[in-house]
N, C-alpha and C positions, 0 to 999 in steps of 0.2 A: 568662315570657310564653308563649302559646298558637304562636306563630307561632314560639317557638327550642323548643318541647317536639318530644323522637323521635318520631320516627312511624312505631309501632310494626306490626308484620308479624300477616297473619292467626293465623297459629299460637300467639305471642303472647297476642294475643287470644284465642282461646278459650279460652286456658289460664288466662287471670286471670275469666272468664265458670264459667269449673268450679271454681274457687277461691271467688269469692263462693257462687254455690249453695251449696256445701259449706260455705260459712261461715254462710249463713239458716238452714242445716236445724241446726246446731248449736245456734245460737241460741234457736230453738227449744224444742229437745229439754231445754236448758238451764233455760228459762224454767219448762217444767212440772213438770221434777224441783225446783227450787223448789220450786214454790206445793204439791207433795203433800207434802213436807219440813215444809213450813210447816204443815200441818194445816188449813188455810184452807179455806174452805166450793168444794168443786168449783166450775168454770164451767160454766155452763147452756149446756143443750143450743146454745141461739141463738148463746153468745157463740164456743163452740166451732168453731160451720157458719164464724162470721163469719172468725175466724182464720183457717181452712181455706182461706177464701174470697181471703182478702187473699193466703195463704203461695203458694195455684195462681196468683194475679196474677202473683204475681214469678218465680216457678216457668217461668210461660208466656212472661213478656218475655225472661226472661233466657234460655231454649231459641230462643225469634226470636232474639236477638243472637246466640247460638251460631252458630245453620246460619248467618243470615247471613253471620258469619266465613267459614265452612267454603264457601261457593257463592263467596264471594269467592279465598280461598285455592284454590280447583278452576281458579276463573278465570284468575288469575295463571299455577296453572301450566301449564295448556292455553294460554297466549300463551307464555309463557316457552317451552315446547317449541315451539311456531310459530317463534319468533325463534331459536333454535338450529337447529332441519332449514333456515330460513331462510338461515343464516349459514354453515350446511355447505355447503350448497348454491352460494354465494356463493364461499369460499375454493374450493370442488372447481373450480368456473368459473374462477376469478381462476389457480390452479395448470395449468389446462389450457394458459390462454392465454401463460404466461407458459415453460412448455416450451414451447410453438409456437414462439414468439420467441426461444428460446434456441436453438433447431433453426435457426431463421430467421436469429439471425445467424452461429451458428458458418459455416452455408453463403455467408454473404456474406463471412465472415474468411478460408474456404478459396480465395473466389472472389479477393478482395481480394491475398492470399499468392501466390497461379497470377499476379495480375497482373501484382504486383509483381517476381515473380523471371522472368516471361518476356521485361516487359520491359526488367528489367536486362540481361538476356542479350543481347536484342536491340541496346540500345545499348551493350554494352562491345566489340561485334564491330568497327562499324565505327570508334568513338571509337579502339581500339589502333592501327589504321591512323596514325588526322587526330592521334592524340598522335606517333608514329612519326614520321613525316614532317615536322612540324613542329619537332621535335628536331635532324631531321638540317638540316632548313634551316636554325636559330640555328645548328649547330655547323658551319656554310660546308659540307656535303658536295657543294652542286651550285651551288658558289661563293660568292662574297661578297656580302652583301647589301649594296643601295645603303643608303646612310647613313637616308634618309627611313624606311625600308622595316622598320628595327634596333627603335624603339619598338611601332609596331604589333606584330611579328611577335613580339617579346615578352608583351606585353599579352595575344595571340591563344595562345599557347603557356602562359598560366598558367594562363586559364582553361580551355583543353582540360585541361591537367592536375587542373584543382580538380575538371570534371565528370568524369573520370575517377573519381577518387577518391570520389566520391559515388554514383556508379553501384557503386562496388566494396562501399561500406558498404549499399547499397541488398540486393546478393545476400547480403553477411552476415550482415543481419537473417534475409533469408529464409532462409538456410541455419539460422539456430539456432532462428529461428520450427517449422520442422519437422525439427527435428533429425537435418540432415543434414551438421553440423563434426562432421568424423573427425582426431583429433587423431592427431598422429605421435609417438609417444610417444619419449624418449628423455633422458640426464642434460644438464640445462640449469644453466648457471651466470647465477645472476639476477641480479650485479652488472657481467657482463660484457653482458647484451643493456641495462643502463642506459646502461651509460657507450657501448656504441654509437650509442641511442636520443638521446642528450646532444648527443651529435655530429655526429648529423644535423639536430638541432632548433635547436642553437644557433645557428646564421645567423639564424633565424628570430624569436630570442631578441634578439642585437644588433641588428637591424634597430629593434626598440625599444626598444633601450637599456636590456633587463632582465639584470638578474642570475642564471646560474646557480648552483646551487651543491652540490654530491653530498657524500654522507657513503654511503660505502660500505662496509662490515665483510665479511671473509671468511666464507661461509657453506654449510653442506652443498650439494648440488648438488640439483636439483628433478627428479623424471621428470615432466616435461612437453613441449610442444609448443615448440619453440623461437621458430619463425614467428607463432604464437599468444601467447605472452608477450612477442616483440619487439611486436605490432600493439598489445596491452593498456596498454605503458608510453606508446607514439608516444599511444594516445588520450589516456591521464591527463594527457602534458606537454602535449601540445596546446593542452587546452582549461586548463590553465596560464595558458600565454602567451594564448592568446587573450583571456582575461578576467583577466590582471594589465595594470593602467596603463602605459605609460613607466615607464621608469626603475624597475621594479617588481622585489621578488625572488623565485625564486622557488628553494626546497630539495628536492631530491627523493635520499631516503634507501632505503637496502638494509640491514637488521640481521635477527639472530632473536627473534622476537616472542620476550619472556619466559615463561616454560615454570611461574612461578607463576602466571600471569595467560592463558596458553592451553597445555593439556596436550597432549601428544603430538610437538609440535617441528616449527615454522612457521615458516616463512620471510617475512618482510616490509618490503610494500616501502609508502613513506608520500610522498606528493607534496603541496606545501604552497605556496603561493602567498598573497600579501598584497593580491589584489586586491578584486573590487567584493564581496565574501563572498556569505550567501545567509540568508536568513530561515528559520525551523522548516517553513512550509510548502510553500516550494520547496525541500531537502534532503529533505519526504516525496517529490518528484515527478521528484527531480533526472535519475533513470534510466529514464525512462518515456521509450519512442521515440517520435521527432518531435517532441520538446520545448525550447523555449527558456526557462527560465526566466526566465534574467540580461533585461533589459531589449535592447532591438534597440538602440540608439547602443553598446553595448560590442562589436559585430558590426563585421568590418572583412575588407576582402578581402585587405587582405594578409598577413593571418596565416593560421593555418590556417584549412583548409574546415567548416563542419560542417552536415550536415541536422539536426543532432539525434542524432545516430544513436550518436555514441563512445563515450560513457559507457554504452548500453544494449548496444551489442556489447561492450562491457570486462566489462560487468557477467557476462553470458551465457557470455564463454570464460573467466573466472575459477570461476564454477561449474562448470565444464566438467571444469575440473582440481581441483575439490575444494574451491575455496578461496570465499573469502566478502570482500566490499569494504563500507566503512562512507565515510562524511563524515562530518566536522564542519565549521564553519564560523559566521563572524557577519557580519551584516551591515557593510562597509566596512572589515574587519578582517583577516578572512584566510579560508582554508578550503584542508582537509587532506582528503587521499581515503587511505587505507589498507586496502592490501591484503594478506592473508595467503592464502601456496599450502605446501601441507602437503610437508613430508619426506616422500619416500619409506619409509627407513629411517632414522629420529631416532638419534642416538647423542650421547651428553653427550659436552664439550670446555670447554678455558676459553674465556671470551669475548674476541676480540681487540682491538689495540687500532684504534677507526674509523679512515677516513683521509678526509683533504680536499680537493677540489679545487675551484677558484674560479677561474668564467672567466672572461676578463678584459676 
């Protein structure tokens, strides 16, 4: 059919317009070396003009069809280069505007950073006071509270300490947003700030009647930040417990990464929980600050606190020291955070054997 044949380009065209010509004039040439072959009585004068006459016909159309090609094909590409200066023009525009805006918002992310860590400063001044005082009042320093007085002044005492603590993750950010966490270097034993870390969390743990449970293996010592890897684990069990169920378990393990599977000799540490898990596309987002993924009903005040913020500060002073954090997880099934922080000086040893504790 006319309507599915190609449609063919000027150039093309001309080139099959110079192909036929070339194939009249053979034809031709062809026809008269016959008839003189053949001996045959010449063509008269007349019939000669007449042929000549017919051969310029085709001669004439077929040089129109030519240029016409050729005025056509000129056409094209004088728009063709129109649409091109056109479209440089275009992207040159669209790249100017798009540096302006990248100028535009870095200045709004500096302004945004100034705000955020001024006015963190600002409330952690007076909050150290209203936390302070409030401590000494549960702890009877300026006597006994009346009986009525005991609920409230608790109530008032956890959340000062929960915006405490929020404020605290608040200059965190800020401090690693502009790289100003100066680590204190020094040999950290990673199984000892766990089983610390265990032990302050675990109230927090039985209060919902979750299961801890440590598997700890003796392992080379870290030069890292002690304060900094104690604050990394409190994030990862944290947000544990906070998004395991009741009655829920949850593992969190200290071994040496295997040294077929990461060369150079890591330390790692794995936290695992059987709670509400997480989809492929919330483990792409899981560390992005201010982030909730998990659903708002799994949010509860009396576990730990969070803006969003712990997994993105763990993530930031795990780099800090070298090391790198993955997740896994499935939906209503479980999910594991693992972390590996590099040896100092790696030296081979046998592997020992783990040990167990289970809290009860």
């Amino acid at each position: 059919m006319a309507e599915n044949a190609k449609v063919k380009s000027p150039e093309e065209r001309i080139a099959e317009l110079e192909v036929e010509l070339a194939a009249a004039q053979r034809t031709v040439d062809v026809l008269i070396a016959r008839l003189e072959r053949a001996g045959t009585t010449p063509p008269t004068q007349a019939e000669l003009f007449d042929a000549a006459v017919r051969l310029g016909h085709v001669l004439e159309e077929r040089t129109r069809e030519a240029e016409a090609a050729r005025a056509e094909f000129r056409a094209l590409r004088a728009n063709l280069d129109q649409i091109v200066r056109q479209r440089t023009r275009a992207l040159a525009e669209s790249e100017a505007q798009l540096r302006a805006k990248n100028v535009d918002l870095e200045k709004q992310w500096r302004i945004k950073q100034d705000f955020v860590s001024i006015a963190a400063h600002e409330l952690r001044t007076p909050l150290t006071s209203i936390v302070g005082y409030l401590d000494l009042f549960s702890e009877g320093r300026f006597g006994e509270l009346p009986a009525l007085m005991e609920r409230p002044m608790q109530s008032v005492r956890r959340n000062a300490h929960r915006l405490f603590r929020l404020v605290d993750d608040m200059l965190a950010v800020s401090r690693i947003d502009q790289g100003r966490v100066v680590l204190r270097h020094g040999p950290v034993d990673l199984g000892e700030v766990v089983r610390d870390v265990v032990t302050e969390l675990l109230p927090l743990a039985r209060a919902r009647n979750q299961t801890v449970e440590t598997h700890i293996e003796p392992v080379e010592t870290i030069d890292g930040d002690h304060d900094k890897l104690h604050q990394i684990t409190v994030n990862l069990l944290s947000n544990a417990i906070r998004y395991t169920p009741e009655s829920g378990e949850i593992t969190i393990a200290v071994d040496e990464a295997p040294r077929d599977r990461y060369a150079g000799g890591w330390a790692r540490l794995r936290v695992r929980d059987n709670g509400i898990g997480m989809t492929e596309e919330e483990r792409a987002r899981i560390f992005d600050p201010f982030l909730h993924p998990r659903p708002v009903k799994h949010h509860t005040s009396a576990g730990p606190d969070s803006a969003g913020l712990g997994l993105y500060i763990a993530r930031g002073l795990i780099e800090l020291h070298g090391g790198l954090i993955t997740v896994d997880s499935q939906p209503d099934v479980f999910t594991e955070f693992t972390v590996l922080l590099p040896f100092k000086q790696p030296s081979p040893r046998a592997t020992p054997e783990p040990t167990s504790v289970r809290s009860p």
